[in-house]
C-alpha positions in Angstrom: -31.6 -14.1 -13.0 -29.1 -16.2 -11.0 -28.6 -15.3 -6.9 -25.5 -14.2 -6.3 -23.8 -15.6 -3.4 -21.5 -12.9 -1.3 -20.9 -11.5 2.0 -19.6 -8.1 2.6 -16.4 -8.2 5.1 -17.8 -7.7 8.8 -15.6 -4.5 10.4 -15.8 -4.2 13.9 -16.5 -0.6 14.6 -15.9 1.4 17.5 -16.5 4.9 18.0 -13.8 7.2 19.4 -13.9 10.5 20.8 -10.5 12.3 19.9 -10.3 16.7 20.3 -9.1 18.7 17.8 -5.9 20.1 18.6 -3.1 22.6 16.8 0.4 22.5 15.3 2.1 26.1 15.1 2.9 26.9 11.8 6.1 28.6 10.2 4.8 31.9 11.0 4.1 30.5 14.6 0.0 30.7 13.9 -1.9 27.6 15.3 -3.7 25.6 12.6 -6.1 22.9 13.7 -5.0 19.3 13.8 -6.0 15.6 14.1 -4.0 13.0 15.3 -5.1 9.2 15.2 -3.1 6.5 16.8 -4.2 3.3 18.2 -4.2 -0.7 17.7 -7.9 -0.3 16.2 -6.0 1.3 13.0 -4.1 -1.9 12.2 -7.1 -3.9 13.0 -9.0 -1.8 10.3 -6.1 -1.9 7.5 -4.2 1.2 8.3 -0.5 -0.3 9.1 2.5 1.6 10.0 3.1 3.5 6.0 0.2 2.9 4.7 -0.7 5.9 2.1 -3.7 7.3 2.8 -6.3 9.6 0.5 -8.2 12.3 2.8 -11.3 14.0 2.2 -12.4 16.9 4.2 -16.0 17.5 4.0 -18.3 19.9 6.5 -18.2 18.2 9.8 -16.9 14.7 8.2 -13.1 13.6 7.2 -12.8 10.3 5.6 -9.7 8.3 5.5 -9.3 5.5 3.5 -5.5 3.3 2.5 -4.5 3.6 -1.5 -3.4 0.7 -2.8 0.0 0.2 -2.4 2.2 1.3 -5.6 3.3 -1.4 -8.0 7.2 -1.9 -7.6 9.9 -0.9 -9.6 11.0 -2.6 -12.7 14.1 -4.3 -12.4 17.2 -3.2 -14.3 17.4 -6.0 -16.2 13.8 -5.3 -17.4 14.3 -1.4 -17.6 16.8 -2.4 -20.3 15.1 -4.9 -22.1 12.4 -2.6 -22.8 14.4 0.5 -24.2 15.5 -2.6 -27.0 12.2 -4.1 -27.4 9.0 -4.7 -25.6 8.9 -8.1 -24.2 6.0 -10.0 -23.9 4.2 -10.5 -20.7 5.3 -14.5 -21.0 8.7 -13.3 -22.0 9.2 -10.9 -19.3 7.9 -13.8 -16.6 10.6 -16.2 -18.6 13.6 -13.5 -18.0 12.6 -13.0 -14.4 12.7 -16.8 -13.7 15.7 -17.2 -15.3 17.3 -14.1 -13.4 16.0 -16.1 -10.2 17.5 -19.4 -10.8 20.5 -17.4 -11.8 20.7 -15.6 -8.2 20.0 -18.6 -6.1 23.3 -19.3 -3.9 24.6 -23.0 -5.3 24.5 -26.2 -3.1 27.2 -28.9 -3.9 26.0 -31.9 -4.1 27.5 -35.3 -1.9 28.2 -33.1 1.0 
């Protein structure tokens, strides 16, 4: 059996001490709460929007960043597919196309 060759990603960790707190409510009832700010969260993957799953376990939370959601199909495409369904090489050919299309013209000799 062949050695494979890999190295898991090296996270600095630091632990942190943080209190749990409390929000009122809309019936003005306090419900525990967490907040978690710091330049450590960037450092770890967790930028300003990031989406994050939760899981909330006896005496642990886990937090960990989905993957970001793929973006919307362009109009162009949205259309082409209530026609026909395009090919993936057709649909990169159209997108090109609609690129060089877009790109502000230069004149030439000036």
């Amino acid at each position: 059996m062949a050695k494979q060759h890999h190295k898991s990603e090296q996270v600095a960790t630091k632990a942190r001490r943080y209190t749990v707190g409390y929000v009122s409510d809309s019936k003005y009832q306090p419900v525990p709460a967490v907040t978690l700010k710091g330049h450590g969260l960037a450092e770890a993957g967790f930028e300003t929007g990031t989406p994050l799953d939760v899981r909330v376990m006896a005496d642990c939370l886990i937090l960990m960043a989905c993957e970001p959601a793929a973006p919307p199909e362009s109009e162009i495409m949205q259309t082409l597919s209530k026609v026909c369904k395009p090919s993936a090489r057709k649909q990169r050919q159209v997108t090109e196309l609609i690129e060089v299309i877009s790109k502000p013209k230069t004149r030439a000799g000036n």
